[in-house]
Structures are given as structure tokens and as C-alpha cells.
Backbone and ligand atoms as CSV (ligand in chain L), in Angstrom:
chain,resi,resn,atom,element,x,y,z
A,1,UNK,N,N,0.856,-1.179,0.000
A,1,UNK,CA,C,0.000,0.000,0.000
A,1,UNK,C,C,0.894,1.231,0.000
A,2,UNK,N,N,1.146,2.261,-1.031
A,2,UNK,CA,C,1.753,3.545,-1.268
A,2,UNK,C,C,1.019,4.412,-0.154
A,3,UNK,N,N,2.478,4.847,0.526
A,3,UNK,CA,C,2.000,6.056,1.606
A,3,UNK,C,C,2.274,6.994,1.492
A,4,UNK,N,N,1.386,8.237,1.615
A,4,UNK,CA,C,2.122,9.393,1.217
A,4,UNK,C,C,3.052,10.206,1.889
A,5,UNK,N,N,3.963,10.514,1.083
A,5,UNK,CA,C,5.535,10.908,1.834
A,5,UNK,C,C,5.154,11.752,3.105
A,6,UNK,N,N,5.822,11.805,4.290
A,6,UNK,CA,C,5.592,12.849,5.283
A,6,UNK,C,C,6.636,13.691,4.711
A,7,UNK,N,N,6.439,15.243,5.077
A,7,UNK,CA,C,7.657,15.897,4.520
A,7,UNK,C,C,8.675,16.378,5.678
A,8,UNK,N,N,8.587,15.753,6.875
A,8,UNK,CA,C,9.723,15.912,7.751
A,8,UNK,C,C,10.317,14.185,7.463
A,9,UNK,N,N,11.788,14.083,7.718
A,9,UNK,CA,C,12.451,12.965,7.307
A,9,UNK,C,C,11.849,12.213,8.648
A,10,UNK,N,N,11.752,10.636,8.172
A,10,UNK,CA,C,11.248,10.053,9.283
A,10,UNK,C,C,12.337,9.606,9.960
A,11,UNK,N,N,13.715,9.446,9.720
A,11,UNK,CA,C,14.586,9.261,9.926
A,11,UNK,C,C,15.192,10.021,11.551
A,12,UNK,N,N,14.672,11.153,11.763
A,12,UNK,CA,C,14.676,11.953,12.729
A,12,UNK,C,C,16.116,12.811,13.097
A,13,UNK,N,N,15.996,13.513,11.591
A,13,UNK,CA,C,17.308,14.249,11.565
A,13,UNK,C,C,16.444,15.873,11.462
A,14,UNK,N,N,15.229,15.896,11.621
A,14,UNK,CA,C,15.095,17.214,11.491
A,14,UNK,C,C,14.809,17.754,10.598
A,15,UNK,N,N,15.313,17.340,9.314
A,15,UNK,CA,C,15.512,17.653,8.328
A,15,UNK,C,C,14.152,17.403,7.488
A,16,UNK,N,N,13.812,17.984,6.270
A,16,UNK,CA,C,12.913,17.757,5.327
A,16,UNK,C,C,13.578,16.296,4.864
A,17,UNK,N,N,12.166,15.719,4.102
A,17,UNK,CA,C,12.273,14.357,3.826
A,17,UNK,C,C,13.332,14.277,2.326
A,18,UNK,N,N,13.151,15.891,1.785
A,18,UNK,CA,C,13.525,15.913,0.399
A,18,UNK,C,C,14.957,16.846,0.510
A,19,UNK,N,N,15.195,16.942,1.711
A,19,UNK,CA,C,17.323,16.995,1.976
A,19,UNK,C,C,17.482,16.207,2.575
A,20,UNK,N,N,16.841,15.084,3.316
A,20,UNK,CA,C,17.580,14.210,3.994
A,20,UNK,C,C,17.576,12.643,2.983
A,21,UNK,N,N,16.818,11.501,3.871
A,21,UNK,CA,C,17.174,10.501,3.381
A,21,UNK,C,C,15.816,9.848,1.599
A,22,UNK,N,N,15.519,10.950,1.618
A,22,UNK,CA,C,14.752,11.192,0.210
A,22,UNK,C,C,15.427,10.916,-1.193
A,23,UNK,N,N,16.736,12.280,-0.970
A,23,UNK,CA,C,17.593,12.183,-1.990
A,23,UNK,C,C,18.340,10.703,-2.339
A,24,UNK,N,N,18.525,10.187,-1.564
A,24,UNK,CA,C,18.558,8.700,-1.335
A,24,UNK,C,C,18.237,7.745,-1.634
A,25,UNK,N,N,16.620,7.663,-1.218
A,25,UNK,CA,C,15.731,6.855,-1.688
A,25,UNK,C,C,15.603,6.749,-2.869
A,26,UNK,N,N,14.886,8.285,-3.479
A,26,UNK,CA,C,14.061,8.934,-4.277
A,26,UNK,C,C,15.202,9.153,-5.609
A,27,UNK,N,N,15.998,10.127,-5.436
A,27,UNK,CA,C,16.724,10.359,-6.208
A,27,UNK,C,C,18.021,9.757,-6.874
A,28,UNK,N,N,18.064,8.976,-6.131
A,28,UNK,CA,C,19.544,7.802,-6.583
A,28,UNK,C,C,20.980,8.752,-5.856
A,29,UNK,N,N,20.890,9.456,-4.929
A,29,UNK,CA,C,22.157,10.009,-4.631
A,29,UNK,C,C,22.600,8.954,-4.012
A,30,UNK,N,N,24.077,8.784,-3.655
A,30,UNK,CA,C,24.892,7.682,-2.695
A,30,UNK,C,C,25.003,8.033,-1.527
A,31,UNK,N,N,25.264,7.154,-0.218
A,31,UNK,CA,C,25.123,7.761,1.083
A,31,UNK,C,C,26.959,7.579,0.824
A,32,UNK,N,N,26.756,8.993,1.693
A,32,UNK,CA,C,28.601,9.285,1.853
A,32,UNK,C,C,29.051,8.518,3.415
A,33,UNK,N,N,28.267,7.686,4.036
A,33,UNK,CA,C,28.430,7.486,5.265
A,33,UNK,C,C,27.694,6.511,5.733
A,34,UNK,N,N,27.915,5.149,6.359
A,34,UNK,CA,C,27.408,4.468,6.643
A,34,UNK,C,C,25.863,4.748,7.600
A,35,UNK,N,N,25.975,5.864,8.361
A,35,UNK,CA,C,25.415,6.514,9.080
A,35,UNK,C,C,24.239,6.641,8.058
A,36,UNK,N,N,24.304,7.444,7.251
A,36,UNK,CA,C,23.762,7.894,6.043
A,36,UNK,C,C,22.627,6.483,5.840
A,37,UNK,N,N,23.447,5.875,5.267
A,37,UNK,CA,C,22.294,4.831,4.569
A,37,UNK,C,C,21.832,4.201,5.747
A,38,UNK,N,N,22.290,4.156,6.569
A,38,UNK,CA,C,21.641,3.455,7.929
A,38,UNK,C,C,19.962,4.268,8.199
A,39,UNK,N,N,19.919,5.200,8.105
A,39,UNK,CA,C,19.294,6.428,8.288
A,39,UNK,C,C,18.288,6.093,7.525
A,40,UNK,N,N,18.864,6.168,5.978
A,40,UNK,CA,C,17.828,6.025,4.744
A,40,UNK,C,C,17.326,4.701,4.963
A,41,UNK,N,N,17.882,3.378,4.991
A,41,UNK,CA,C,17.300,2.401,5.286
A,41,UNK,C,C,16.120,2.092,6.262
A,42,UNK,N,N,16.073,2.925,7.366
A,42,UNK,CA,C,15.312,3.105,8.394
A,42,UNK,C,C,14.093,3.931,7.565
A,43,UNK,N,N,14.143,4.774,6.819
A,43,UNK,CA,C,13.177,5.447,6.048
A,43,UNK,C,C,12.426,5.069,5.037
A,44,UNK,N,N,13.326,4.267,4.646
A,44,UNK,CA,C,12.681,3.490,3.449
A,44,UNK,C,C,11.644,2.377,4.386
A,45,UNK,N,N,12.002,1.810,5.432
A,45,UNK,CA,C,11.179,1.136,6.038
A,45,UNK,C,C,10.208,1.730,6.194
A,46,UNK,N,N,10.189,2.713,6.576
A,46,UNK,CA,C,8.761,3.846,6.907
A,46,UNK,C,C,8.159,3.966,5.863
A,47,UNK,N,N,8.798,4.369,4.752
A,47,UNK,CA,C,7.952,4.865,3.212
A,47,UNK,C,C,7.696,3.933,2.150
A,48,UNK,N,N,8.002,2.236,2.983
A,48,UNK,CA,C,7.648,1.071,2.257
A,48,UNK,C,C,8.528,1.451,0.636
A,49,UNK,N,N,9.549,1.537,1.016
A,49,UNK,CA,C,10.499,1.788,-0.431
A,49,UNK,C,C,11.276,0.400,-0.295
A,50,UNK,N,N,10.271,-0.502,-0.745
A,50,UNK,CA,C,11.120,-2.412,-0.566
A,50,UNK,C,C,12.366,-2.455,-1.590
A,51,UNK,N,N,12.323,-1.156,-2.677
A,51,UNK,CA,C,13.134,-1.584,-3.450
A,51,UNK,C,C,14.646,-1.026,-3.365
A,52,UNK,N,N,14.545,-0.265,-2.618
A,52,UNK,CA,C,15.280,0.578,-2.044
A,52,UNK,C,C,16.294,-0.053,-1.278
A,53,UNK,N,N,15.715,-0.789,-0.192
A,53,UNK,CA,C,15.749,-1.653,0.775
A,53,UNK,C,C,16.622,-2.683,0.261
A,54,UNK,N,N,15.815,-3.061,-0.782
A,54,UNK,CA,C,16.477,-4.593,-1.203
A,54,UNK,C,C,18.183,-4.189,-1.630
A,55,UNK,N,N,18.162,-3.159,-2.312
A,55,UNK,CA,C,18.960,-2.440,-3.397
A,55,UNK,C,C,20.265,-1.964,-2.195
A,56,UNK,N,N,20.092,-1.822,-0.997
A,56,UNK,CA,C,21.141,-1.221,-0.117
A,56,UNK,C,C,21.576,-2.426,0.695
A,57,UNK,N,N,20.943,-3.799,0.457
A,57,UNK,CA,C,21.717,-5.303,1.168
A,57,UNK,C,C,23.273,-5.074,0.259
A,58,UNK,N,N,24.118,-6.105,1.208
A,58,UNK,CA,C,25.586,-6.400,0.224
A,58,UNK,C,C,24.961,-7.386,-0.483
A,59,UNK,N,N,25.622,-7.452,-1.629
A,59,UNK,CA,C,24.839,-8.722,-3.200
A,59,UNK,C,C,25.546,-9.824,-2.080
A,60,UNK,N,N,26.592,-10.015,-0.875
A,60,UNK,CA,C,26.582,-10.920,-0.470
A,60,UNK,C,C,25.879,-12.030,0.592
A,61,UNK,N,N,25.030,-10.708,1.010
A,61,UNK,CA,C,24.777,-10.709,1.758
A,61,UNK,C,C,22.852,-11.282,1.617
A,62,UNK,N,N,22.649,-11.107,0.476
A,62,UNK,CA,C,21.015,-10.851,-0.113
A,62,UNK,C,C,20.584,-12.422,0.356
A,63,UNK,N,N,21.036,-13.058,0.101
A,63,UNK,CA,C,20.573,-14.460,0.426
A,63,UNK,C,C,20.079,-14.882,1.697
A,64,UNK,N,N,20.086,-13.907,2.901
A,64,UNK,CA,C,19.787,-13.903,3.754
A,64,UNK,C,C,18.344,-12.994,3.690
A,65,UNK,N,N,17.688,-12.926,3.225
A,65,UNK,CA,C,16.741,-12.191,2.891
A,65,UNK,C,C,15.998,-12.275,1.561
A,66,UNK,N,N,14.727,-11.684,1.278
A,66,UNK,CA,C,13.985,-11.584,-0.145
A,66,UNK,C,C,12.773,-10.334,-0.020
A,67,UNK,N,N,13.063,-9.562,-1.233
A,67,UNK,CA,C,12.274,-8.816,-1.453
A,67,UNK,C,C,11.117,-8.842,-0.382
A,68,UNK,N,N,10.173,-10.255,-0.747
A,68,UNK,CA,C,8.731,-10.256,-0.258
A,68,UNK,C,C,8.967,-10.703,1.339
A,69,UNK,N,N,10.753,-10.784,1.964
A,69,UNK,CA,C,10.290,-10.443,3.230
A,69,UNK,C,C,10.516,-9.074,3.646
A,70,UNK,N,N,11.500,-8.372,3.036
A,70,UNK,CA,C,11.442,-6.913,3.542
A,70,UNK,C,C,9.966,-6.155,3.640
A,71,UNK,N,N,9.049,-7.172,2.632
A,71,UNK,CA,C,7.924,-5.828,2.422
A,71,UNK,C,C,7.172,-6.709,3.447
A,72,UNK,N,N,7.000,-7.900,3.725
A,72,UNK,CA,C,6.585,-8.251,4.960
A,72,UNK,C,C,6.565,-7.577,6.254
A,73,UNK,N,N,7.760,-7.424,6.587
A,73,UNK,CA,C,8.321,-6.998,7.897
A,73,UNK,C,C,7.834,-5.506,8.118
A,74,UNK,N,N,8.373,-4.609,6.883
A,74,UNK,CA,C,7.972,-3.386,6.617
A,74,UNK,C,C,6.678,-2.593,6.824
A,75,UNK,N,N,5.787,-3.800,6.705
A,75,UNK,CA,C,4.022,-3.017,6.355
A,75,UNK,C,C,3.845,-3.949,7.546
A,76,UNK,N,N,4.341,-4.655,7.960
A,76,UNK,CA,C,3.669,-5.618,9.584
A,76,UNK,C,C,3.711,-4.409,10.855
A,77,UNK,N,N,4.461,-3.628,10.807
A,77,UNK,CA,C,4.733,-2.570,12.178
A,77,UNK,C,C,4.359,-1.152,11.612
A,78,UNK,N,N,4.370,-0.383,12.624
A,78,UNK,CA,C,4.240,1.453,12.804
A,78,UNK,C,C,5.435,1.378,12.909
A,79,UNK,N,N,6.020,2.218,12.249
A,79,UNK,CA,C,7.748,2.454,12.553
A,79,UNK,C,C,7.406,3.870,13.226
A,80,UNK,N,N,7.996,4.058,14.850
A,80,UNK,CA,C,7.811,5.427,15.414
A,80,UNK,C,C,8.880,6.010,15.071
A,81,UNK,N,N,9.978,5.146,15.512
A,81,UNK,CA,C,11.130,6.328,15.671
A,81,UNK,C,C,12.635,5.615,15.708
A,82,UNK,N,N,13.817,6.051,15.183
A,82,UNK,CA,C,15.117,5.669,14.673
A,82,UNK,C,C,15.685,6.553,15.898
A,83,UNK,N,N,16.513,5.866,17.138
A,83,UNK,CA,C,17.722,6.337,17.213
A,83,UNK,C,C,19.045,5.733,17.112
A,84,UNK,N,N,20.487,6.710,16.918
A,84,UNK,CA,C,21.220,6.516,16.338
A,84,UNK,C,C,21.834,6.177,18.267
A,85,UNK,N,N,22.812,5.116,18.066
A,85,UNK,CA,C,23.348,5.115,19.460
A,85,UNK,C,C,24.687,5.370,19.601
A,86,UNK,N,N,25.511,4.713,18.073
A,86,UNK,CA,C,26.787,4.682,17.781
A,86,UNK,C,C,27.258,4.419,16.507
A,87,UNK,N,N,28.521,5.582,16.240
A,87,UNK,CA,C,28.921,5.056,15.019
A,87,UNK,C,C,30.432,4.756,15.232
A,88,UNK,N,N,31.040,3.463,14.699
A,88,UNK,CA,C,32.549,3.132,14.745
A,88,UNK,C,C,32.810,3.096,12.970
A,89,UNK,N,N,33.906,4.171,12.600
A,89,UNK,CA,C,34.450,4.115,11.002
A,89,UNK,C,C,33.171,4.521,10.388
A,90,UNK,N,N,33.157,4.120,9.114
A,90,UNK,CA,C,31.944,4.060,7.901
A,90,UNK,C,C,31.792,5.479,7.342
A,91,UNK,N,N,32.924,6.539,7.992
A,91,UNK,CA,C,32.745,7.749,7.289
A,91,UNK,C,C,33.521,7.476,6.227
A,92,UNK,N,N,33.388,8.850,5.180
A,92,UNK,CA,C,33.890,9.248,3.527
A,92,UNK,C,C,34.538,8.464,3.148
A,93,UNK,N,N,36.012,8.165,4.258
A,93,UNK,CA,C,36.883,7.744,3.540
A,93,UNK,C,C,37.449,6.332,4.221
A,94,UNK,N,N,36.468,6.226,4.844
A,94,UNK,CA,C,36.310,4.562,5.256
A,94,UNK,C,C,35.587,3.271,4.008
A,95,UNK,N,N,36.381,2.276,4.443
A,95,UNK,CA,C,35.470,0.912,3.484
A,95,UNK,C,C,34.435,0.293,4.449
A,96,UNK,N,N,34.405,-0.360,5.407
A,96,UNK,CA,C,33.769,-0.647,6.311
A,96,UNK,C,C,33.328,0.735,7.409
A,97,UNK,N,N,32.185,0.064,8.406
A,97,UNK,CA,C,31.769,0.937,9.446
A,97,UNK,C,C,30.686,-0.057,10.070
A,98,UNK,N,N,29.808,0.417,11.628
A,98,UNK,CA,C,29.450,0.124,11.709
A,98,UNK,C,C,27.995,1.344,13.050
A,99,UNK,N,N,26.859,0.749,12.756
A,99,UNK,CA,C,26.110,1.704,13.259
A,99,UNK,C,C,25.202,0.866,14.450
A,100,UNK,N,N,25.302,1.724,15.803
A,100,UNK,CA,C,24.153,0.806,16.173
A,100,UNK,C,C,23.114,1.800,16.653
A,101,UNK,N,N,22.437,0.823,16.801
A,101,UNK,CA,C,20.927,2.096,16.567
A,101,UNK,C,C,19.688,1.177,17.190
A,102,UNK,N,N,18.850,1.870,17.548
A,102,UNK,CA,C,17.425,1.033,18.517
A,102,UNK,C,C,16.190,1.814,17.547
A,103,UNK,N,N,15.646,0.936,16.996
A,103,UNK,CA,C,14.582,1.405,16.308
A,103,UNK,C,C,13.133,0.829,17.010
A,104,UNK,N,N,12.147,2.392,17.234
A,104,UNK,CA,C,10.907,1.762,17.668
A,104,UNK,C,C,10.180,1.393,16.949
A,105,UNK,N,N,9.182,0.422,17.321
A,105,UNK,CA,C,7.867,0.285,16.365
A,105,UNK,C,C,6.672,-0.075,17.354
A,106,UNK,N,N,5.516,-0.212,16.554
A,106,UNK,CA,C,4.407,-0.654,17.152
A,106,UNK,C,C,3.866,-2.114,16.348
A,107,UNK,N,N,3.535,-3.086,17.176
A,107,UNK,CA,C,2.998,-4.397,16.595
A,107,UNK,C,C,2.035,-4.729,16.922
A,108,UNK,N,N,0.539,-4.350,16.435
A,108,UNK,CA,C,-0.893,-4.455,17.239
A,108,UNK,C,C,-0.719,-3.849,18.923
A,109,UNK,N,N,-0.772,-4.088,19.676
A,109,UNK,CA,C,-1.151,-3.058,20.592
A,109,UNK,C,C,0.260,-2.888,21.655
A,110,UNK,N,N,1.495,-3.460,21.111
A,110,UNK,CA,C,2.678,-3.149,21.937
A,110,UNK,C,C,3.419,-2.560,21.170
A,111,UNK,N,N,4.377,-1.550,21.883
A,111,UNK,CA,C,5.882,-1.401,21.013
A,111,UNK,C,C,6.769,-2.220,21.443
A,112,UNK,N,N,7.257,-1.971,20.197
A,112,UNK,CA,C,8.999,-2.760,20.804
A,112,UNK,C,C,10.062,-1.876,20.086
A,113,UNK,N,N,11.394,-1.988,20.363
A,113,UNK,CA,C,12.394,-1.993,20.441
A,113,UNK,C,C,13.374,-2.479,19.749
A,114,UNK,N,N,13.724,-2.478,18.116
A,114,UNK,CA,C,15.092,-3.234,17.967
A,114,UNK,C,C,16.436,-2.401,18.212
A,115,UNK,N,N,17.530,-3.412,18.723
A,115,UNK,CA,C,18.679,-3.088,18.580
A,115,UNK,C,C,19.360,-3.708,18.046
A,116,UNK,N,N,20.519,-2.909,17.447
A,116,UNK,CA,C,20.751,-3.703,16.795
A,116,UNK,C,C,22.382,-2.817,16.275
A,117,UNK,N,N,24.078,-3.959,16.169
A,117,UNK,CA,C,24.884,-3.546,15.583
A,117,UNK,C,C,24.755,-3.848,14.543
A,118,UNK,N,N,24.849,-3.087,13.430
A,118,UNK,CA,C,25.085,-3.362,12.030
A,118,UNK,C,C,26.657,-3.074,11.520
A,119,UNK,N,N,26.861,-3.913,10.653
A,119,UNK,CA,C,28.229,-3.946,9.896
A,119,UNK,C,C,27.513,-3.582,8.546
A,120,UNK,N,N,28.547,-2.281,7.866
A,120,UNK,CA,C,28.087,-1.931,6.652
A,120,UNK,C,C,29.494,-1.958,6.418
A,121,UNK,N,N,29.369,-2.071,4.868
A,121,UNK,CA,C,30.808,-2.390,3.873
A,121,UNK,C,C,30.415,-1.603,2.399
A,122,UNK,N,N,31.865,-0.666,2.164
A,122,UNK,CA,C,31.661,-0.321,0.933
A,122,UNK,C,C,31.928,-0.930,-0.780
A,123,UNK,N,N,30.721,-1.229,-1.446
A,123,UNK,CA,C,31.063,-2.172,-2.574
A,123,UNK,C,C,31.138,-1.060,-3.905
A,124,UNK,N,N,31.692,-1.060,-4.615
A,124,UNK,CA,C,32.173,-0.582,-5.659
A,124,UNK,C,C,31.602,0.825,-5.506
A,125,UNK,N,N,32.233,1.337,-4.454
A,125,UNK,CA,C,31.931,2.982,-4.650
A,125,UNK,C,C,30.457,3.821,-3.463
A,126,UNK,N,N,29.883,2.283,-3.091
A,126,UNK,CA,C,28.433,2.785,-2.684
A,126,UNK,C,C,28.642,1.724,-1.401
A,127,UNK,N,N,27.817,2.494,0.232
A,127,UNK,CA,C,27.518,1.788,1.154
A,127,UNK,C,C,26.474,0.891,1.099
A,128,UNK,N,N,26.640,-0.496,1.510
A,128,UNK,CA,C,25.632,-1.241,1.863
A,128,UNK,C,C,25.472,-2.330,3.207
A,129,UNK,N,N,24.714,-2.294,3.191
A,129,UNK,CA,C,24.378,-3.065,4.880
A,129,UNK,C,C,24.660,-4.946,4.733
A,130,UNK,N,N,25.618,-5.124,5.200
A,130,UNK,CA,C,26.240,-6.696,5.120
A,130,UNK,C,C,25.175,-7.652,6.125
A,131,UNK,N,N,25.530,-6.922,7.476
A,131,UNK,CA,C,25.029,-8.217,8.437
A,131,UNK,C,C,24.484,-7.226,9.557
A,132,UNK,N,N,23.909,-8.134,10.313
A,132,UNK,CA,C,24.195,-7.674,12.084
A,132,UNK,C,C,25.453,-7.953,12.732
A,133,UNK,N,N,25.968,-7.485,13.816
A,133,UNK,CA,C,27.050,-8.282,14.575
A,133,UNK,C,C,26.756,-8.440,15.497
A,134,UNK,N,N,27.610,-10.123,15.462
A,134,UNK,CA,C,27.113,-10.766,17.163
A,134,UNK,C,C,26.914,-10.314,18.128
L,1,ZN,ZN,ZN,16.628,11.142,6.915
């Protein structure tokens, strides 16, 4: 089901949806920062952008996943709110990085809570999200 864009980023940078993780989504810009696509990924969850989603896994990583579960997972919850907890590396001029971050949601009448370290790795020029870490 297409939702219509909110125009504050859901990402919770403050920012309009169309300077923050929009350009991203929407426009094909590259995240300069693991942070970055961490961000957009979290948004795209919100704005049901599965393709987006799919498109920011490592190609090594995809097999652990499929399209029709991202959009599963995606449209199953209220996504409230992204915070950022930590970032180690994954800036400009890093190959690897890693972000951890607690994302809320709502699931029929509870929220919850993920946390979660992520390992992101840079593949030919562009960040993408590899794994969780243990
Ligand atoms: Zn954003």
C-alpha cells in the first residue's frame, strides 16, 4: 500500500524528507556514510520503499533475505522512531563501518524496540548493509 511521503524525514534528523534521506531513496544520490544509509534504510522502512531496501543489502549478503520479506516486515509494524546510538568508522573515507541504533515500532497493541549492531561495507563505490554483529 503507497504512503504518502511525510515531509519531515522520518529518519529523525530534522531535516525535510527531500534533503535528507529522500535524496537517497528517491533520487539515486549515494550515502557518503554508513550513518547515512543506515538512516535512509530506516526510512525506506517507513515509506515502504522495498526496493530501495532490497537495493542497499551487500549482493553478499542478499541471500539472507527476499524482497517479499522486507515488504513483509515493513508493512507488519508502525515504525515510530530511529535512534542513532553509535557510530565506529563508515565515514567518507572509510570501506567498512558500523552503526548501532534502537529502532521503535508498534505491533498491534505493543511497542517494541530493535537493537541492533550493524556492519556496513563499501562495494564498488556505494555503502551497503552486510550483516548484524554478534
Ligand atoms: Zn533522513
Amino acid at each position: 500500500m503507497p504512503l504518502t511521503p511525510p515531509s519531515i524525514c522520518p529518519c529523525g534528523s530534522g531535516l525535510g524528507l527531500t534533503e535528507c534521506c529522500g535524496r537517497l531513496i528517491y533520487q539515486g544520490l549515494t550515502a557518503e556514510t554508513a550513518e547515512q544509509l543506515m538512516r535512509s534504510r530506516y526510512s525506506a522502512h517507513v515509506l515502504r520503499a522495498i526496493d530501495y531496501i532490497w537495493q542497499s543489502w551487500s549482493e553478499t549478503t542478499r541471500q539472507c533475505t527476499t524482497p517479499e520479506a522486507i515488504r513483509d516486515w515493513a508493512e507488519s509494524c508502525e515504525w515510530l522512531k530511529l535512534d542513532i546510538l553509535h557510530t565506529d568508522d563508515g565515514g567518507a573515507a572509510d570501506d567498512t563501518g558500523t552503526v548501532t541504533f534502537c529502532a521503535h515500532y508498534r505491533l498491534g497493541d505493543h511497542t517494541h524496540q530493535h537493537l541492533e549492531k550493524s556492519l556496513f561495507q563499501r562495494e564498488a563505490g556505494q555503502w551497503h548493509y552486510v550483516a548484524h554483529c554478534p
